[in-house]
N, C-alpha and C positions, 0 to 999 in steps of 0.2 A: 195559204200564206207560207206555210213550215215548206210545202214542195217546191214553191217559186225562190224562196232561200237558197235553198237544197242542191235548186237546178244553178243558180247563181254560182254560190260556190264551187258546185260541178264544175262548170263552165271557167272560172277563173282559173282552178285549178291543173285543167288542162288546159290553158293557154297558156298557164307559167311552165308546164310539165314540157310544152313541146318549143318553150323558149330554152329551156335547159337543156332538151334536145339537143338545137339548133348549135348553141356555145360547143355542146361534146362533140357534133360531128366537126365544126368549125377547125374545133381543138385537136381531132384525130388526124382532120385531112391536110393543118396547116406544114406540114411537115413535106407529106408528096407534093402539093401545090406546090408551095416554094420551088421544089427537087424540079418538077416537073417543066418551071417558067424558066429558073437559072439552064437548065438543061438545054433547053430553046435555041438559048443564043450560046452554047457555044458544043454545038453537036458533032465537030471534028475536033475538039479537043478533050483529052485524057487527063480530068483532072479532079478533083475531092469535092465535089459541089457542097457539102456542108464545110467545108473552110472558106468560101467563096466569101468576100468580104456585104454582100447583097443576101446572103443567106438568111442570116437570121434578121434584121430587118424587115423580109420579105414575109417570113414564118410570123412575126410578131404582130403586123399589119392583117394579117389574115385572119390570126383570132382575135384581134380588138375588131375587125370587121364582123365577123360572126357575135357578137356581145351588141355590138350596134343593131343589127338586124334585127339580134331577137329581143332587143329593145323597145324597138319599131314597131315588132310582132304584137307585145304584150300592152302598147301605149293606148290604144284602145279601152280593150277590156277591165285594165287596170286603171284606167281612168287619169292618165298622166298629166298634167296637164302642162300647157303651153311654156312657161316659165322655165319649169322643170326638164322641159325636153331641149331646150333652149341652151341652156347650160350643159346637156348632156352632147348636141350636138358639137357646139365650142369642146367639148374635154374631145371628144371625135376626132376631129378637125385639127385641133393642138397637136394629139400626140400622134397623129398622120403628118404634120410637119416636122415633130422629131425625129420620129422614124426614119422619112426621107432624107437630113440633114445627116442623121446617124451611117445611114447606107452611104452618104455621098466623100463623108468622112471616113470611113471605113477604107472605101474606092482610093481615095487621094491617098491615105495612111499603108495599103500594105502592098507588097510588091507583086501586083498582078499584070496580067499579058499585056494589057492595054496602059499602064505608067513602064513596064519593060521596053515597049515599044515606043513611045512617047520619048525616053530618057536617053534611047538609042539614038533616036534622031535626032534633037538635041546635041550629040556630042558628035557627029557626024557634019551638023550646021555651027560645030565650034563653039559650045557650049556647055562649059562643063559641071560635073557632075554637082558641084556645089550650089550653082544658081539654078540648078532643076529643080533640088530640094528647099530654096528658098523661095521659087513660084510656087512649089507645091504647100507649103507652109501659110503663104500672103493666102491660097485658095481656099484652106481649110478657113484660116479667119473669116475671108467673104461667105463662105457656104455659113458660118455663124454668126455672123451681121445679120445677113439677110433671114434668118430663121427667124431669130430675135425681133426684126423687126416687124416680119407677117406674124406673131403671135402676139405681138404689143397689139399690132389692129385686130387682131381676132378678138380680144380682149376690150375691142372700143375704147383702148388707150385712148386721148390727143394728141401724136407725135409732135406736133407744131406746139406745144403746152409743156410735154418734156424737154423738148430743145430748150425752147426757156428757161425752164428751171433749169434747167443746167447749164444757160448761159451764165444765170445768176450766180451760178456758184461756178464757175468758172477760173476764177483769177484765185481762188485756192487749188482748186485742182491744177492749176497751172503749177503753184508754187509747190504743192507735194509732188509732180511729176516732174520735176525739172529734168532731173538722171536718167527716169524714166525716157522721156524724150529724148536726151541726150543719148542713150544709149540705142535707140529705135534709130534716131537720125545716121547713128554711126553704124549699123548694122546696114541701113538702107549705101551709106557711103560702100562698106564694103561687098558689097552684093553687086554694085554697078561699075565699081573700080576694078575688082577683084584680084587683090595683090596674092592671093592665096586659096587655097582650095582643101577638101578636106582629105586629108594623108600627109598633106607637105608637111615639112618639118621647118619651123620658121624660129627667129630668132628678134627678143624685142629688149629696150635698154636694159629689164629689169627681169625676163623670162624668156626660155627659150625651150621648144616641144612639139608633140609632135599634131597639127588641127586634127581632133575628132567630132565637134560638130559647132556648125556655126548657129546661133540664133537671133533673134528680132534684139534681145537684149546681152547676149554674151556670146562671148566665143568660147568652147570647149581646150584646152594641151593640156596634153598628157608629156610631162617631163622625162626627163631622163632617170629619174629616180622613182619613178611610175606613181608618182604624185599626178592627180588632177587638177584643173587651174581653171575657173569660170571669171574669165578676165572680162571687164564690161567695153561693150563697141566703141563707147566713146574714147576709151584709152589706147583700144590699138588706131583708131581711125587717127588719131592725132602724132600718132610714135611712128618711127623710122624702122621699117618693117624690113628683115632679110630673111628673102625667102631659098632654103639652100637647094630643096628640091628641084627649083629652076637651074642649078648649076650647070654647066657643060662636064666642069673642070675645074680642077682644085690646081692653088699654087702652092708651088714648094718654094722655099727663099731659105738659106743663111747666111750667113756673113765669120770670114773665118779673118781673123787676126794673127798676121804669121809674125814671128822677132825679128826683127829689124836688121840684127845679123846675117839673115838666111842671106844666101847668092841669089842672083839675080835668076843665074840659070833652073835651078833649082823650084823657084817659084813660076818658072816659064813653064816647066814640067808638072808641076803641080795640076796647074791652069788647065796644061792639053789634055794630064792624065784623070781631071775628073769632068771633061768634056767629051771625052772617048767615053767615058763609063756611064754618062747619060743617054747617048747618045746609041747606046746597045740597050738600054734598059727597057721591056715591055710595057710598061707605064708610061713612060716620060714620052711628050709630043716633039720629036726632033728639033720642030723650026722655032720652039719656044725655050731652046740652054740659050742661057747667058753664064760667062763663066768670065769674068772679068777684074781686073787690077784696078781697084776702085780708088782707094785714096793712102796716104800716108799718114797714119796716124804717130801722136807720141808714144804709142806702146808698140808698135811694128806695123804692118804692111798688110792694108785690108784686103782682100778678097769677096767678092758678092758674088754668090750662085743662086740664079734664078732658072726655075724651069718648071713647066705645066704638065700635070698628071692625070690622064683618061680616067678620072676617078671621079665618083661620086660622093659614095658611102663615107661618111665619116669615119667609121674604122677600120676601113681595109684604107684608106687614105694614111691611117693614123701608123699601120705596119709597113706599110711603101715607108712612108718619111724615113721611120726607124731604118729599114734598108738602106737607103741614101746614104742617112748619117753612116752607119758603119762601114760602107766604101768608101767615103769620103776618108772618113782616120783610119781606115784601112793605108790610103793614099798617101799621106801626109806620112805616118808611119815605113810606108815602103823608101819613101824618097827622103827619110831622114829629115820632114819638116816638123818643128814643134811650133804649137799655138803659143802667142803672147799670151798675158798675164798685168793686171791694171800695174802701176810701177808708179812709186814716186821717190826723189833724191830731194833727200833734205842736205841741205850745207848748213854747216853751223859755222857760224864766227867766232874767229878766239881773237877777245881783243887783248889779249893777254900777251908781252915782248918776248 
C-alpha cells in the first residue's frame, strides 16, 4: 500500500515537474517566437522588432499559452475537475481577447509603416491630417466596444438583460451626460465640417491659439502666452470661428486726417507719393493700393489707404505695417503735410452791453 502511494506521488510529482517545464521553455522561447513571427512580415524592412507595437502582445500570448497547456498537461493526473477547468479556460480565452484588442490598439496608437502609409493617402485623397486622427480615435473605441462585448458573452452575461437595465436607468444617464453628449455631438460637427485642422492658429469670441489636438470632447490652444486651453466641442461648434492659417493675405488699411488748411495740390502729392511707395514695396500686391480722398471731415481732410500684403505670419505682418507707417509720415513730413487733431470752438455769449 506505502509503494502504491509512493508510486502516486511519484507520478504527480512529475507531471507537475514537467508542467513547470513546459511554462519555462514557453517563457524562454516567448521572446524569439514573437521576434521570429513580427520578423515574417516584414523581411525587407530595417527596423527594432521589439518596439513593433504587436511585440509584446505577441510575447505575452505565448506564455499565457504555455501555462494553458501545461494546465491541460497536469488536468488529468491532478484530477481537475470540469468546473475548475471551465473557468480556467474563460480566464484563457478572456485574456487572449485582451491581448489582441491591446495589439490592435497598440497598431492604431503608434506611428508605424502601415498608419504612415494610410495617413499619406489620405492627404493625397484631400484628407487631412486631423480627420485621420479622428477615424483613427472612433477605431480604437470600436476595437474597445467590441472586446467588451465578446468578454460580457465569454462571461455568459445576458446582453439583451444589460441593455435593459440600462434602459431603465437611462433617462438619468441621460441627464448626467447632457455636456457630455453635447460636446461628442460638437466634436462629431467639427470632424465632418472641419473649419480647422491641427497646427492652424484660430481665433474664437473669447480665445485665440494655436489647435494642438482635437478630441471626442475638447479641443486642445495653446495661446500666445503658452497657456493651454481644453475648450469643450460644444462651444467652439456653436462660435464664429476665424481661421487665420487659411489666409492668403493680410490687409493693411489707415486713415490719415490731413488740416483743412493744407492746398489742394499738396494733398494731390501726398496721394501719388504714398501710391508710388506702395506700389515699389516687396510686400504689397500692386492691384490691391487704394489711395484715395475719401471724405471731408470737421477736423480736416480724410485720406483712406488700403492695400494687401503677401503675408501671412502675424509678426512679420506686424513689422511690414510698422514699415508702412513710417514711410507714410516719412511722406507727409517731406511734403510739409501735418495730421489734424480732434478740435472743438466754443463761442461764449456775452450778454453783457
Amino acid at each position: 500500500m506505502e509503494e502504491i502511494i509512493n508510486k502516486i506521488i511519484s507520478n504527480k510529482l512529475l507531471v507537475l515537474g514537467t508542467a513547470i517545464i513546459i511554462v519555462i521553455i514557453f517563457r524562454i522561447l516567448a521572446s524569439i517566437i514573437a521576434y521570429i513571427i513580427i520578423k515574417m512580415f516584414n523581411l525587407k524592412k530595417k527596423i527594432d522588432i521589439r518596439k513593433n507595437p504587436y511585440y509584446r502582445p505577441l510575447k505575452t500570448f505565448i506564455i499565457v499559452l504555455g501555462i494553458y497547456l501545461a494546465i491541460l498537461f497536469v488536468k488529468e493526473p491532478l484530477q481537475i475537475n470540469e468546473k475548475a477547468m471551465n473557468i480556467i479556460t474563460k480566464i484563457f480565452k478572456i485574456t487572449i481577447i485582451v491581448l489582441i484588442s491591446k495589439g490592435l490598439i497598440n497598431g492604431l496608437s503608434s506611428p508605424n509603416s502601415f498608419i504612415i502609409k494610410w495617413q499619406k493617402k489620405m492627404t493625397q485623397d484631400g484628407i487631412n491630417t486631423t480627420t485621420s486622427i479622428v477615424i483613427l480615435k472612433i477605431l480604437k473605441i470600436l476595437v474597445y466596444i467590441g472586446a467588451t462585448v465578446i468578454i460580457i458573452q465569454e462571461m455568459n452575461y445576458d446582453l439583451s438583460g444589460l441593455i435593459t437595465g440600462l434602459g431603465l436607468s437611462g433617462v438619468i444617464l441621460t441627464l448626467a451626460a447632457q455636456d457630455t453628449a453635447k460636446n461628442l455631438f460638437g466634436g462629431i460637427v467639427i470632424f465632418l465640417d472641419k473649419p480647422f485642422k491641427v497646427g492652424d492658429y484660430i481665433k474664437l469670441p473669447e480665445y485665440d491659439g494655436t489647435v494642438e489636438d482635437i478630441t471626442f470632447r475638447s479641443t486642445k490652444v495653446r495661446t500666445v502666452e503658452n497657456t493651454v486651453l481644453h475648450i469643450p466641442n460644444s462651444e467652439i461648434s456653436s462660435a464664429i470661428i476665424t481661421n487665420c492659417s487659411e489666409m492668403q493675405k493680410r490687409r493693411y488699411k489707415t486713415d490719415l486726417i490731413i488740416e483743412l488748411g493744407t492746398p489742394l495740390m499738396q494733398i494731390q502729392k501726398v496721394i501719388q507719393d504714398i501710391e508710388d511707395m506702395l506700389s515699389v514695396h516687396e510686400k504689397v500686391i500692386s492691384d490691391s493700393i487704394n489711395v484715395k480722398f475719401q471724405n471731408i471731415t470737421d477736423n480736416g481732410t480724410e485720406i483712406i489707404v488700403i492695400a494687401y500684403l503677401d503675408i501671412v505670419d502675424y509678426m512679420k505682418f506686424l513689422e511690414k505695417q510698422q514699415e508702412l507707417n513710417f514711410s507714410i509720415m516719412q511722406i507727409l513730413e517731406d511734403n510739409g503735410v501735418e495730421l489734424a487733431y480732434n478740435t472743438q470752438t466754443i463761442h461764449i455769449k456775452n450778454n453783457n452791453n
